[in-house]
HTML snippet that shows the backbone in 3Dmol.js (N, CA, C, O; Angstrom):
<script src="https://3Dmol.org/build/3Dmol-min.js"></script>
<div id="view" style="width:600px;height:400px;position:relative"></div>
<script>
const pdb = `
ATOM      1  N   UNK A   1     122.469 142.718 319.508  1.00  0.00           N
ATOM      2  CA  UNK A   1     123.758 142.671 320.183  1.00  0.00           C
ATOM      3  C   UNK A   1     123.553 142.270 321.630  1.00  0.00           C
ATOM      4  O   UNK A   1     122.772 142.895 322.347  1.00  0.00           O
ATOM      5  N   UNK A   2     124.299 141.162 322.091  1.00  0.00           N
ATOM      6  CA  UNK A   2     124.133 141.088 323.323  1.00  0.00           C
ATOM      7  C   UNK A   2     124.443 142.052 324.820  1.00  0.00           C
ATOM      8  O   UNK A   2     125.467 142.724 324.937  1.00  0.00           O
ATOM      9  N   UNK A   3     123.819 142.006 325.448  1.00  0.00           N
ATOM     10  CA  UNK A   3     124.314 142.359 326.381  1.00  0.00           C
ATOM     11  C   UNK A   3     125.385 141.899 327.547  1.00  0.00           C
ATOM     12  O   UNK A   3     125.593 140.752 327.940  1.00  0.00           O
ATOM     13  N   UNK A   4     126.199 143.512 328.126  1.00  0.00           N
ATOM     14  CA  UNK A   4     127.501 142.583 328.886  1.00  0.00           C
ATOM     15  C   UNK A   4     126.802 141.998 330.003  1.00  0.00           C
ATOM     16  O   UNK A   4     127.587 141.303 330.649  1.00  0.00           O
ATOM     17  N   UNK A   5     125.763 142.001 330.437  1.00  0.00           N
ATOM     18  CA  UNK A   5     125.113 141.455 331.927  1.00  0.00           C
ATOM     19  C   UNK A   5     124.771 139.998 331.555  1.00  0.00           C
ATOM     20  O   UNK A   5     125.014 139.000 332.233  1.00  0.00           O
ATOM     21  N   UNK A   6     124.184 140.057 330.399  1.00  0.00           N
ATOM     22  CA  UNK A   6     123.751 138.396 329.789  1.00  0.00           C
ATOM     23  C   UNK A   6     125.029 137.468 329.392  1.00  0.00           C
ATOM     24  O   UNK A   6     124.818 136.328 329.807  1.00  0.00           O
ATOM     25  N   UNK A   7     126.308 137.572 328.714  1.00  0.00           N
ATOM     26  CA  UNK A   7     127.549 137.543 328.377  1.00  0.00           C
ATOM     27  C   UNK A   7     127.894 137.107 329.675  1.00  0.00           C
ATOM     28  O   UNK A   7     127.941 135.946 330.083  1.00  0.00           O
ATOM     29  N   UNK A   8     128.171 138.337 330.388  1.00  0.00           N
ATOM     30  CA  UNK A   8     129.317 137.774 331.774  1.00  0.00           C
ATOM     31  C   UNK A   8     130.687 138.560 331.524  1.00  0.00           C
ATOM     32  O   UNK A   8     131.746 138.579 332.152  1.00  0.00           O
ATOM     33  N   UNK A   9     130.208 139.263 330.244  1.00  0.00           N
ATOM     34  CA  UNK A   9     131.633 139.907 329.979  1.00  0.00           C
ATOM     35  C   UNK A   9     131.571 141.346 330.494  1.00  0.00           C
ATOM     36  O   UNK A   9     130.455 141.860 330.419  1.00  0.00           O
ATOM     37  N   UNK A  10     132.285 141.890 330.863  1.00  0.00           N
ATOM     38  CA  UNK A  10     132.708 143.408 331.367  1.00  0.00           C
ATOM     39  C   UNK A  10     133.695 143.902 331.088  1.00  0.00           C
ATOM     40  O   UNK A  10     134.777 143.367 330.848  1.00  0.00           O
ATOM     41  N   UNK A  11     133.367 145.146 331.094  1.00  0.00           N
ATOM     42  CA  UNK A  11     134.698 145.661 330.199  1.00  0.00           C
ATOM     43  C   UNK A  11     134.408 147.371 331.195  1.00  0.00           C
ATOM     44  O   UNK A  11     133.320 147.878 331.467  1.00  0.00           O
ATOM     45  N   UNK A  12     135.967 147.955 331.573  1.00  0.00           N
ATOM     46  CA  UNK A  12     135.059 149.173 332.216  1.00  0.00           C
ATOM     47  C   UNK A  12     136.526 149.834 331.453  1.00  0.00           C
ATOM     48  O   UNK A  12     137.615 149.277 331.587  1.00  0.00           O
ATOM     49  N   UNK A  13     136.286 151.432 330.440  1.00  0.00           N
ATOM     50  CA  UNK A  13     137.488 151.922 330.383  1.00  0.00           C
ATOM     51  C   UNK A  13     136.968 153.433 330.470  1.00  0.00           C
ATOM     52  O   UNK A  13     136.008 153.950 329.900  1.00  0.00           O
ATOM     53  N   UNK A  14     138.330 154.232 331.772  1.00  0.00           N
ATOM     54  CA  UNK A  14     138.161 155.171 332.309  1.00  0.00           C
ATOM     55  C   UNK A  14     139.463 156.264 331.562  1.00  0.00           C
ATOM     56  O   UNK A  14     140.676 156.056 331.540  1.00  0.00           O
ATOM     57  N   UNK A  15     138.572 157.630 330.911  1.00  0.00           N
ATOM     58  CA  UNK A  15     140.028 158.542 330.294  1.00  0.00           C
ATOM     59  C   UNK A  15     139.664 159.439 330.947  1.00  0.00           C
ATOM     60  O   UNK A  15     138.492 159.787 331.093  1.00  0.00           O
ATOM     61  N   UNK A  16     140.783 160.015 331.505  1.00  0.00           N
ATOM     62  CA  UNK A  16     140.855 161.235 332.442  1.00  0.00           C
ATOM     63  C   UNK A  16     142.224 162.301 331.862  1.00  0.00           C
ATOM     64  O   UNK A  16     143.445 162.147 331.885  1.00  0.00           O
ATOM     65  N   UNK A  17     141.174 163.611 331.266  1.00  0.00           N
ATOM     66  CA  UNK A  17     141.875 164.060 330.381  1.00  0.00           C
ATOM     67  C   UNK A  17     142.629 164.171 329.245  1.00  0.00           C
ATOM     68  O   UNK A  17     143.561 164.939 329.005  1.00  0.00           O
ATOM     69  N   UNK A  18     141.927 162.987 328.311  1.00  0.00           N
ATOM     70  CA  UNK A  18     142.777 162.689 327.352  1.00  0.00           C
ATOM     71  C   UNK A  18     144.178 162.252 327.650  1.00  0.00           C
ATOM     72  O   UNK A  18     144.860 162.038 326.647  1.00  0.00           O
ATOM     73  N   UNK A  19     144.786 162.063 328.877  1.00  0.00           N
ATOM     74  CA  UNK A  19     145.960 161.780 329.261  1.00  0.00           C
ATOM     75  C   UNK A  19     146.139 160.355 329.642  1.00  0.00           C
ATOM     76  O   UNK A  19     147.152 159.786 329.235  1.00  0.00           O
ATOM     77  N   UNK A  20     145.399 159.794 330.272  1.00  0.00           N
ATOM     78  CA  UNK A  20     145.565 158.550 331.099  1.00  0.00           C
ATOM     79  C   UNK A  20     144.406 158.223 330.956  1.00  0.00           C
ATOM     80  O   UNK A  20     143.444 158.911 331.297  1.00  0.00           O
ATOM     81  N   UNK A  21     144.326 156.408 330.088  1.00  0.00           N
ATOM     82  CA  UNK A  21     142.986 155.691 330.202  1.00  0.00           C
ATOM     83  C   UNK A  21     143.638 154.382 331.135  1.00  0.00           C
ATOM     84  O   UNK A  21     144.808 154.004 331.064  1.00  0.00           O
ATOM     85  N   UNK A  22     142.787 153.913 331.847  1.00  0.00           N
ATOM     86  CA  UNK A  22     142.524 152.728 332.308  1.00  0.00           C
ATOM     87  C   UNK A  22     141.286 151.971 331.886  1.00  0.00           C
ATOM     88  O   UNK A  22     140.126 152.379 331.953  1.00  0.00           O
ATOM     89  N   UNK A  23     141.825 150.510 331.329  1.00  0.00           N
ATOM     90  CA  UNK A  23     140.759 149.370 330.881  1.00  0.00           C
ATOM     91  C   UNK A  23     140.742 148.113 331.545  1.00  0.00           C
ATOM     92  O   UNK A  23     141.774 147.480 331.766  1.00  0.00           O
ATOM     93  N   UNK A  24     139.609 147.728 331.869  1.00  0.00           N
ATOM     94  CA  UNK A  24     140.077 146.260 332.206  1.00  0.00           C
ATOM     95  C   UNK A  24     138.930 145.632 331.775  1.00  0.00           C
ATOM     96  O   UNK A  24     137.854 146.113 331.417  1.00  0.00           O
ATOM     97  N   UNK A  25     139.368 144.301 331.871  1.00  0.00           N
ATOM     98  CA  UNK A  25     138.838 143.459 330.626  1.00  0.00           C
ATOM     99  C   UNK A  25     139.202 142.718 329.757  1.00  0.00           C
ATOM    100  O   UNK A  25     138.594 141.959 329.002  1.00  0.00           O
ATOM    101  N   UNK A  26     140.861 143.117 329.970  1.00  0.00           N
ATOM    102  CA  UNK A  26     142.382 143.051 328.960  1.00  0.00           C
ATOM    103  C   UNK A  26     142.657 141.639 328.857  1.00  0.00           C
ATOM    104  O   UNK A  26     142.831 141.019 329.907  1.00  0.00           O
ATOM    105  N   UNK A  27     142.743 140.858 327.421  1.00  0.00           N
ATOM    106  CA  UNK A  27     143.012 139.775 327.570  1.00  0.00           C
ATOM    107  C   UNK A  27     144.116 139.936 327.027  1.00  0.00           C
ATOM    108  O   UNK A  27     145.035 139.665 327.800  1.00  0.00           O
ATOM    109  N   UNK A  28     144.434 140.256 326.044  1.00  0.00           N
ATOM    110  CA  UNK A  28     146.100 140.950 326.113  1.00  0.00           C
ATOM    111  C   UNK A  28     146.626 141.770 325.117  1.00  0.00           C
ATOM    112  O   UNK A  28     146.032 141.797 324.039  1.00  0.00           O
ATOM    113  N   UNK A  29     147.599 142.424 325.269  1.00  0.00           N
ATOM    114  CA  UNK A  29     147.835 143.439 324.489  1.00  0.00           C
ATOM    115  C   UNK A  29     148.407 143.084 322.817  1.00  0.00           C
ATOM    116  O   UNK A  29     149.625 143.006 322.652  1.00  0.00           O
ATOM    117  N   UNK A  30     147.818 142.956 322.068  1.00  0.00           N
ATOM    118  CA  UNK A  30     148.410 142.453 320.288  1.00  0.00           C
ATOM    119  C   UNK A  30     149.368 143.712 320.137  1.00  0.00           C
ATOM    120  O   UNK A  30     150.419 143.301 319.645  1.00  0.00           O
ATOM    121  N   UNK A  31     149.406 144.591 320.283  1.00  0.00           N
ATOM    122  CA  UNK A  31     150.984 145.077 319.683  1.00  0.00           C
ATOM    123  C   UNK A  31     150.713 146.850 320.114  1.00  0.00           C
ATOM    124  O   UNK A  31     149.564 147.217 320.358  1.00  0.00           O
ATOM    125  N   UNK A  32     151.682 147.674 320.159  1.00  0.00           N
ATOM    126  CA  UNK A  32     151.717 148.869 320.718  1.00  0.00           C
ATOM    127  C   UNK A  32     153.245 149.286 320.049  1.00  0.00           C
ATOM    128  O   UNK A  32     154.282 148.668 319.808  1.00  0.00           O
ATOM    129  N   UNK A  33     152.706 150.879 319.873  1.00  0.00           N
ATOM    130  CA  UNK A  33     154.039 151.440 319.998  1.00  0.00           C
ATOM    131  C   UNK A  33     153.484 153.009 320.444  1.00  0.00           C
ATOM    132  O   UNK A  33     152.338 153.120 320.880  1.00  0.00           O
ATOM    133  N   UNK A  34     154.145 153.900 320.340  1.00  0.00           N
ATOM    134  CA  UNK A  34     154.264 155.294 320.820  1.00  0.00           C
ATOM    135  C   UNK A  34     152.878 155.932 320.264  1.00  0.00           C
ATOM    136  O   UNK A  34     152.291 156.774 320.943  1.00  0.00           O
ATOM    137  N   UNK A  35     152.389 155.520 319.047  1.00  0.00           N
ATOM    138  CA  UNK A  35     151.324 156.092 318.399  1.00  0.00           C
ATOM    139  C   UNK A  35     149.578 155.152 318.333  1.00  0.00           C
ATOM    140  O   UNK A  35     148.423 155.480 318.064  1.00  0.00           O
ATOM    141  N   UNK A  36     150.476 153.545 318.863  1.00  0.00           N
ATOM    142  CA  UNK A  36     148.715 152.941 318.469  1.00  0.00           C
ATOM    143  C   UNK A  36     148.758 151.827 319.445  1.00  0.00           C
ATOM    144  O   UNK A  36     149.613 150.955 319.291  1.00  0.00           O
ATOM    145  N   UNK A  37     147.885 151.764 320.480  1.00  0.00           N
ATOM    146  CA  UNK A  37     147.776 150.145 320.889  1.00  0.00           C
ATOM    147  C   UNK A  37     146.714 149.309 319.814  1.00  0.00           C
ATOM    148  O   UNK A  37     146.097 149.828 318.884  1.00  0.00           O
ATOM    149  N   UNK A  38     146.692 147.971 320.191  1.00  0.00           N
ATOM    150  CA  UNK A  38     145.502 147.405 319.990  1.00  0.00           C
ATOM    151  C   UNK A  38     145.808 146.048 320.791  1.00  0.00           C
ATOM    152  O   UNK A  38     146.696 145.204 320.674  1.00  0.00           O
ATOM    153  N   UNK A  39     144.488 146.211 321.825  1.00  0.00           N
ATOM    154  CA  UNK A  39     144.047 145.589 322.231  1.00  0.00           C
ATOM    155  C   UNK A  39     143.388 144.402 322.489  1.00  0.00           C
ATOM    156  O   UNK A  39     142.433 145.095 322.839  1.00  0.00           O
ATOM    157  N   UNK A  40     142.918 143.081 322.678  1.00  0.00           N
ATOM    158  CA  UNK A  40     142.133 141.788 322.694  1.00  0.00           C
ATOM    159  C   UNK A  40     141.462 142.262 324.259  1.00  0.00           C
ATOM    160  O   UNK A  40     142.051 142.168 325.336  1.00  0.00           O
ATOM    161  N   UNK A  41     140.302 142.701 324.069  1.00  0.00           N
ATOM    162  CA  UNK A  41     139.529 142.498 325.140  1.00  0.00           C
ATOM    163  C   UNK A  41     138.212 141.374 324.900  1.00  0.00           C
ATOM    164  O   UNK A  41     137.844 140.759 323.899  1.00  0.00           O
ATOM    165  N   UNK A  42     137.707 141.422 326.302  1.00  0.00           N
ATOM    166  CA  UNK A  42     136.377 140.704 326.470  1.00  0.00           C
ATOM    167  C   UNK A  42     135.303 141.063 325.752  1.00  0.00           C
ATOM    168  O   UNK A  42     134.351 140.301 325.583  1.00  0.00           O
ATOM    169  N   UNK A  43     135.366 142.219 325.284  1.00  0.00           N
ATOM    170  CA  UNK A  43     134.382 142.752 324.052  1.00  0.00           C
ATOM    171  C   UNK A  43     134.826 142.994 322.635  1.00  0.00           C
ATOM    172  O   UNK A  43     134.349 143.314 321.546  1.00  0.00           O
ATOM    173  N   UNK A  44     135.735 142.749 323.076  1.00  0.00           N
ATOM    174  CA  UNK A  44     136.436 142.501 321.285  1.00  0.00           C
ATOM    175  C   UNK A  44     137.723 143.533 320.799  1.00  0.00           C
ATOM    176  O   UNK A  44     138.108 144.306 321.677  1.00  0.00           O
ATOM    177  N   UNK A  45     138.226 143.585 319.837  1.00  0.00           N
ATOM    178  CA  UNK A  45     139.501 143.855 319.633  1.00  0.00           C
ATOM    179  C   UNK A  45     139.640 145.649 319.963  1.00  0.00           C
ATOM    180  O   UNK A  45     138.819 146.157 319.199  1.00  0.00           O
ATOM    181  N   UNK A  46     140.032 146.286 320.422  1.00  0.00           N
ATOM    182  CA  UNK A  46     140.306 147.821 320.766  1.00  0.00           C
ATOM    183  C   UNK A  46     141.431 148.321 320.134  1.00  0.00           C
ATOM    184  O   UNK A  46     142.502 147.781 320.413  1.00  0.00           O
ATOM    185  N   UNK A  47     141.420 149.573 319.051  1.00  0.00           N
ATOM    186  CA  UNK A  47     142.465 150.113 318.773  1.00  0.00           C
ATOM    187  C   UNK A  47     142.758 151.463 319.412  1.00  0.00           C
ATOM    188  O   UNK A  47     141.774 152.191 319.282  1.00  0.00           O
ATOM    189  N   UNK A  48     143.481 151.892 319.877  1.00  0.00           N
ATOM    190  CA  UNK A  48     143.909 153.121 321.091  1.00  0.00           C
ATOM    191  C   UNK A  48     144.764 153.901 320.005  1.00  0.00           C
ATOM    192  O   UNK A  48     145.824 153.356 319.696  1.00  0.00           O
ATOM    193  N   UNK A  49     144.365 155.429 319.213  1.00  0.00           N
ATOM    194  CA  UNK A  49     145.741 156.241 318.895  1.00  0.00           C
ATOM    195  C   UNK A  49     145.685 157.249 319.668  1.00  0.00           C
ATOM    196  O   UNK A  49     144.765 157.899 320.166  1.00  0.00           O
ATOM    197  N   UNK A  50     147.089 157.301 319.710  1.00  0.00           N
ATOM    198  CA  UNK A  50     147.601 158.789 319.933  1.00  0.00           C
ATOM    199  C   UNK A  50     149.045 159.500 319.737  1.00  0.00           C
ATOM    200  O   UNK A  50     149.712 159.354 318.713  1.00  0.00           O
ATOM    201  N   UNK A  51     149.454 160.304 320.870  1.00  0.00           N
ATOM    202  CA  UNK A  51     151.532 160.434 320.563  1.00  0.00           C
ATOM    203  C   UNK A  51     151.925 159.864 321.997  1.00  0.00           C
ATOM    204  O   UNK A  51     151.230 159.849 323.013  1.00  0.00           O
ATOM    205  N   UNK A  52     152.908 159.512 321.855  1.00  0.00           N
ATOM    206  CA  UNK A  52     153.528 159.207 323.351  1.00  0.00           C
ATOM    207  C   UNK A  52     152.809 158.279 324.242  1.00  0.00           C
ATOM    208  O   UNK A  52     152.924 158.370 325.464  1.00  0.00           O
ATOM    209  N   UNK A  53     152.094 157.416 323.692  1.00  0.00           N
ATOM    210  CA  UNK A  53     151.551 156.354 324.070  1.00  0.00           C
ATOM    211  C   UNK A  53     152.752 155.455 324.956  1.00  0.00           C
ATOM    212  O   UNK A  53     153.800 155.049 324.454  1.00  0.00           O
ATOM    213  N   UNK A  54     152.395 155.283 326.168  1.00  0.00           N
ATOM    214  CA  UNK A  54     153.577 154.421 326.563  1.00  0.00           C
ATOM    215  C   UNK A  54     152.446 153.302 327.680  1.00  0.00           C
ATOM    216  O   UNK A  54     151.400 153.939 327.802  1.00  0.00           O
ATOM    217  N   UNK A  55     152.380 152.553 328.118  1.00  0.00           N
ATOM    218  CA  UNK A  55     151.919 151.202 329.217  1.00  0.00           C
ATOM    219  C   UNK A  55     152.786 151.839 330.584  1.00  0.00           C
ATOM    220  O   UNK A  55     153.986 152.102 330.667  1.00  0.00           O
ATOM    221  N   UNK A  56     151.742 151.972 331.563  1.00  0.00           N
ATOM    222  CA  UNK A  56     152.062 152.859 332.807  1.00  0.00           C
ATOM    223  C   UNK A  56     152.011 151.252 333.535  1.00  0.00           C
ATOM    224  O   UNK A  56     152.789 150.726 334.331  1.00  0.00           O
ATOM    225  N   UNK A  57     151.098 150.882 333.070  1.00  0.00           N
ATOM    226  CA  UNK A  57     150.583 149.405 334.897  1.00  0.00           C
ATOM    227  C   UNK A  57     149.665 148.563 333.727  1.00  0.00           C
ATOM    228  O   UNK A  57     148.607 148.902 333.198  1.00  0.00           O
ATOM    229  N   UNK A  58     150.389 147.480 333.556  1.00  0.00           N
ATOM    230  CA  UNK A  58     149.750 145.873 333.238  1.00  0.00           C
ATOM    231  C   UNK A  58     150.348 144.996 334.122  1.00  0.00           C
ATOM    232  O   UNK A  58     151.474 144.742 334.549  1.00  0.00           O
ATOM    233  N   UNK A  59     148.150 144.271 334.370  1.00  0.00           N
ATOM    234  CA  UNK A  59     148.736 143.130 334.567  1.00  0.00           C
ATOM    235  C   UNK A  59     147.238 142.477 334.172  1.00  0.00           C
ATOM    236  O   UNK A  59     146.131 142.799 334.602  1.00  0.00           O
ATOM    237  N   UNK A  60     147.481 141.800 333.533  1.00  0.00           N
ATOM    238  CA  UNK A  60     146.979 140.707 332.507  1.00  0.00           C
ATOM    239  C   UNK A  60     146.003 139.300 333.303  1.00  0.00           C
ATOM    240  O   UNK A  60     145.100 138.697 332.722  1.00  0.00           O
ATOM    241  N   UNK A  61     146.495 139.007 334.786  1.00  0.00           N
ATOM    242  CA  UNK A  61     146.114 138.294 335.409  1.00  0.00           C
ATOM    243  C   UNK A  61     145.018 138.635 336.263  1.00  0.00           C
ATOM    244  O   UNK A  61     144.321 137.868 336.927  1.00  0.00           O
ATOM    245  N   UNK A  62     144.908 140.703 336.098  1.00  0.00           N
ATOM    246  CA  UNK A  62     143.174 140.805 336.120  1.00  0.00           C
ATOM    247  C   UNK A  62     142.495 141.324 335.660  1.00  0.00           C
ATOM    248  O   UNK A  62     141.421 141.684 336.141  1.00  0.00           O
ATOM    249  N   UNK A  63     143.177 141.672 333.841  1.00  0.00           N
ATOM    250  CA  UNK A  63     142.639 142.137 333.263  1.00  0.00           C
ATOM    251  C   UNK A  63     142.991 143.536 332.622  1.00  0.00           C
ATOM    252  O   UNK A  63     142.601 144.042 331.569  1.00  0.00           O
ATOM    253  N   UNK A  64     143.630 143.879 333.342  1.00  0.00           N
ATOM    254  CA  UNK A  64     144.176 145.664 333.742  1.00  0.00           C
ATOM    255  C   UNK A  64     145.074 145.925 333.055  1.00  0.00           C
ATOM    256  O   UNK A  64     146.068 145.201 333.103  1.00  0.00           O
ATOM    257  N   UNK A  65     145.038 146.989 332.224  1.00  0.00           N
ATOM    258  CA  UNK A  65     146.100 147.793 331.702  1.00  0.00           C
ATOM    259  C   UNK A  65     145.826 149.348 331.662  1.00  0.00           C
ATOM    260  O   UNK A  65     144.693 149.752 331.398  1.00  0.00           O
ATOM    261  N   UNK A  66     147.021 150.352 331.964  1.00  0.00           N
ATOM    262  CA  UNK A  66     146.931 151.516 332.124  1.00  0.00           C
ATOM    263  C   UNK A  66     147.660 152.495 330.751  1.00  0.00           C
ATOM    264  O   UNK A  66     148.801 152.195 330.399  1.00  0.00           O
ATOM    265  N   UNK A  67     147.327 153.015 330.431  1.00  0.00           N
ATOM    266  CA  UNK A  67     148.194 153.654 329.065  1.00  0.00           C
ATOM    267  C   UNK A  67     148.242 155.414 329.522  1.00  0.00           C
ATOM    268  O   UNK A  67     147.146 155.950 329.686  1.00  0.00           O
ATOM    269  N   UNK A  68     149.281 156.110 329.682  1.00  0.00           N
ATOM    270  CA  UNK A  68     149.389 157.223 329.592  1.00  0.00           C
ATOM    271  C   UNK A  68     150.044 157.656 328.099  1.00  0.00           C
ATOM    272  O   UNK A  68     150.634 156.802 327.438  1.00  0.00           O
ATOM    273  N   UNK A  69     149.897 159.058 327.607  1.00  0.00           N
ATOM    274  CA  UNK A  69     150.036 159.654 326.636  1.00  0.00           C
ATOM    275  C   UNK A  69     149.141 160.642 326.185  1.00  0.00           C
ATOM    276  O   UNK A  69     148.140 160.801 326.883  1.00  0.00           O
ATOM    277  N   UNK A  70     149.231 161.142 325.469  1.00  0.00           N
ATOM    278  CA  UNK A  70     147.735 162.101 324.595  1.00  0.00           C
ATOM    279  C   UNK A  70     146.909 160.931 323.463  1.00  0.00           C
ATOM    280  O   UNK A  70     147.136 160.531 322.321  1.00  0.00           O
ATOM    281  N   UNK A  71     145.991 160.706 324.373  1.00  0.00           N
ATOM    282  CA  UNK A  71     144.724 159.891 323.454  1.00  0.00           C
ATOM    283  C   UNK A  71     144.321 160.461 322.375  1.00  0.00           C
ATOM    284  O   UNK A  71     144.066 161.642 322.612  1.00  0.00           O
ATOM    285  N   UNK A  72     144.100 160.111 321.035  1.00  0.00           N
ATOM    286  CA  UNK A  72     143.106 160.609 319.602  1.00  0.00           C
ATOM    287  C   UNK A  72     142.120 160.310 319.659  1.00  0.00           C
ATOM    288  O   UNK A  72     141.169 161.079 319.796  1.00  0.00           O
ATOM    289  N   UNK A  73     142.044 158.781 319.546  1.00  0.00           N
ATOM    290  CA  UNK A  73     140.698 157.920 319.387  1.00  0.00           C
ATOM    291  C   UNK A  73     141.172 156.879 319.824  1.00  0.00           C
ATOM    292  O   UNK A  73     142.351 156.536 319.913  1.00  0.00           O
ATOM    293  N   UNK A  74     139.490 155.933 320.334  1.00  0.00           N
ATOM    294  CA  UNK A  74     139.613 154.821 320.990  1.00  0.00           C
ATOM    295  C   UNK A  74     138.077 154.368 319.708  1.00  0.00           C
ATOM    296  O   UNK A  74     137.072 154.882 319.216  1.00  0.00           O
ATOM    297  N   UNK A  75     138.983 152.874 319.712  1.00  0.00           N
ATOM    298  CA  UNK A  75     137.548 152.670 318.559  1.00  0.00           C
ATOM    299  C   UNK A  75     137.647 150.672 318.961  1.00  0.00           C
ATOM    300  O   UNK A  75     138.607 150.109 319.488  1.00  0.00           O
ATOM    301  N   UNK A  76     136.544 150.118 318.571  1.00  0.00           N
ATOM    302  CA  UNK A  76     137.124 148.277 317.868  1.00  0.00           C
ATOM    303  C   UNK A  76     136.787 147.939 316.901  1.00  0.00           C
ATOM    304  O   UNK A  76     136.031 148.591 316.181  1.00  0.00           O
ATOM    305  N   UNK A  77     137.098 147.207 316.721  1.00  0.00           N
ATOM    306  CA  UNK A  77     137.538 146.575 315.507  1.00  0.00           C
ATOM    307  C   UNK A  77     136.877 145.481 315.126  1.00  0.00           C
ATOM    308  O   UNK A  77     137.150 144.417 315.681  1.00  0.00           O
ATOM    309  N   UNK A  78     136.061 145.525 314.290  1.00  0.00           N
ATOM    310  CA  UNK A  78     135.119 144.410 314.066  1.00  0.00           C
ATOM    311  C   UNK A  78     135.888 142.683 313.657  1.00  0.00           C
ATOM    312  O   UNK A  78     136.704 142.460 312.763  1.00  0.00           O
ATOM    313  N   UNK A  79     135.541 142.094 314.234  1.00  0.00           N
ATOM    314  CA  UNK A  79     136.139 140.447 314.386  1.00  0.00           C
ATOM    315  C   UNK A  79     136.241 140.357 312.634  1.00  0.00           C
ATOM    316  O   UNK A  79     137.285 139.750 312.394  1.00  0.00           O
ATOM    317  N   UNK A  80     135.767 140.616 311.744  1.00  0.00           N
ATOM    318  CA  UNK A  80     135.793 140.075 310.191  1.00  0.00           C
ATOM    319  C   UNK A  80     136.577 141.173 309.814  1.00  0.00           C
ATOM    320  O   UNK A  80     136.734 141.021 308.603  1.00  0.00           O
ATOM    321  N   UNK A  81     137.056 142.015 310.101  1.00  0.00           N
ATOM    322  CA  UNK A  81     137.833 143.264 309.213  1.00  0.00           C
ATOM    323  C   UNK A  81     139.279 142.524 309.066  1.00  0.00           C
ATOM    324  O   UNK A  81     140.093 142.025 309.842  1.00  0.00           O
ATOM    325  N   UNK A  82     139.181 142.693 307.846  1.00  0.00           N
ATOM    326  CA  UNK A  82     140.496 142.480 307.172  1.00  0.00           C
ATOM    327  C   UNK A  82     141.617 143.115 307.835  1.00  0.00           C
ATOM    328  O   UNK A  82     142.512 142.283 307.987  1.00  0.00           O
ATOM    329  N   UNK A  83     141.830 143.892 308.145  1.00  0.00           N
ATOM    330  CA  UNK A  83     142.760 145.253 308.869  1.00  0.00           C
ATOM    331  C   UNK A  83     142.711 144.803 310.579  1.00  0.00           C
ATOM    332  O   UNK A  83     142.447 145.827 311.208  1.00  0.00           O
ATOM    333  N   UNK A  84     142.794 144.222 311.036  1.00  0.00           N
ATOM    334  CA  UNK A  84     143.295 144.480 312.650  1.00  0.00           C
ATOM    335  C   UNK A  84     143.636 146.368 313.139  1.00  0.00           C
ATOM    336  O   UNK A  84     142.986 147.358 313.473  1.00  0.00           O
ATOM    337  N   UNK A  85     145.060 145.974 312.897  1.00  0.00           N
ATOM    338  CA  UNK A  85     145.829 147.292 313.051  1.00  0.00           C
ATOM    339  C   UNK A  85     146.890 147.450 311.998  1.00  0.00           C
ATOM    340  O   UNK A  85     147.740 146.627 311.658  1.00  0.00           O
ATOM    341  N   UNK A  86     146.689 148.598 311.572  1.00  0.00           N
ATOM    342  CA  UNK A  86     147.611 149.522 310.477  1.00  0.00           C
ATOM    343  C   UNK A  86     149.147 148.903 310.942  1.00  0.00           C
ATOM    344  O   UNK A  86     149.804 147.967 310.487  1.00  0.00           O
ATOM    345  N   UNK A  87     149.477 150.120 312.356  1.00  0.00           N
ATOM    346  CA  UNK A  87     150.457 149.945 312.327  1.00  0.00           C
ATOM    347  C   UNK A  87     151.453 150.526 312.019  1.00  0.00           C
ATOM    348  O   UNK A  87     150.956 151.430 311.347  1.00  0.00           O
ATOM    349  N   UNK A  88     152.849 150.751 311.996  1.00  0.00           N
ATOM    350  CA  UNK A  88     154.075 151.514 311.419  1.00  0.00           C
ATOM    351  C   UNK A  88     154.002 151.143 309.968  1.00  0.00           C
ATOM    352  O   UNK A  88     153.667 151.935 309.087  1.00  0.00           O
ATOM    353  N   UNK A  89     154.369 149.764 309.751  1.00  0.00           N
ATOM    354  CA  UNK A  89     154.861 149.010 308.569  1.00  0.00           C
ATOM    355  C   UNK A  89     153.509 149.042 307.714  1.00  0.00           C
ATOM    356  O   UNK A  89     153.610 149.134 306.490  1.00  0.00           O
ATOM    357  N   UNK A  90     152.216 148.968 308.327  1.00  0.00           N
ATOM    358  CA  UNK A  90     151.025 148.926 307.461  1.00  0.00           C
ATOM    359  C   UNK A  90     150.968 150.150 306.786  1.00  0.00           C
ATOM    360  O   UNK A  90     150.715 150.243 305.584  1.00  0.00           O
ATOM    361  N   UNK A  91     151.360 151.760 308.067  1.00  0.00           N
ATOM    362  CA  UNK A  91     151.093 152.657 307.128  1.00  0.00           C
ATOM    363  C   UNK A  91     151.876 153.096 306.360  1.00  0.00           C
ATOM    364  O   UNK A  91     151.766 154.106 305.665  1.00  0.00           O
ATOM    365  N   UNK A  92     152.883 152.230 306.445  1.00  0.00           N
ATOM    366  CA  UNK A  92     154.430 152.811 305.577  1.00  0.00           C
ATOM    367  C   UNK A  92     153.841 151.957 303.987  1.00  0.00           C
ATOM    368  O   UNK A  92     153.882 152.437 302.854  1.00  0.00           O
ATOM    369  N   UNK A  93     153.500 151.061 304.255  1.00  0.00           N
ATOM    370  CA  UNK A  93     153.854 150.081 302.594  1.00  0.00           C
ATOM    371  C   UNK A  93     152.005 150.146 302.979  1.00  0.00           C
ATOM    372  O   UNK A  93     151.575 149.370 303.832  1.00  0.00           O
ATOM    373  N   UNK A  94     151.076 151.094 302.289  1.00  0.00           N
ATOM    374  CA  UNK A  94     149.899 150.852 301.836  1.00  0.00           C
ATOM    375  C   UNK A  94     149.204 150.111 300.582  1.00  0.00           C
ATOM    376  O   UNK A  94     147.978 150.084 300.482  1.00  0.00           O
TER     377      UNK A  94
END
`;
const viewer = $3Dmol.createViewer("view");
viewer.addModel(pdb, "pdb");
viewer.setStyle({}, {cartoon: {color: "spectrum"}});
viewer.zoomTo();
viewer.render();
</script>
């Protein structure tokens, strides 16, 4: 696996208290609602759950996005997975 120093890519994401993460790196946000982001970063796709997920501060032009709510898990998503993100409608009609 490469490294981010060899790449050029960086990615820095900060959670403080399970309440508030900040990421940057953000190339842009693929879809969000109250329970799931997912992400397109410089290291590859990010899925964010939790409740009350809401976007505090984007801006896209440096990368930056802020998410407050109660965090679950932060995971990515491998580039070949069939599945991106679940979703409302994904987990409704399985």
């Amino acid at each position: 696996m490469a490294e981010p120093a060899k790449t050029g890519k960086r990615q820095e994401i900060h959670l403080l208290n399970r309440k508030q993460l900040d990421i940057t790196g953000v190339i842009r946000v693929d879809s969000f609602d109250s329970e799931e982001f997912l992400l397109e970063t410089e290291c590859g796709f990010l899925n964010v759950s939790g409740q009350n997920l809401h976007i505090k501060s984007l801006n896209l032009e440096q990368g930056f996005v802020s998410i407050e709510g109660y965090v679950h898990s932060l995971g990515y998503v491998d580039a070949g997975s069939q599945e991106k993100s679940k979703g409302f409608l994904g987990k409704l009609f399985k």
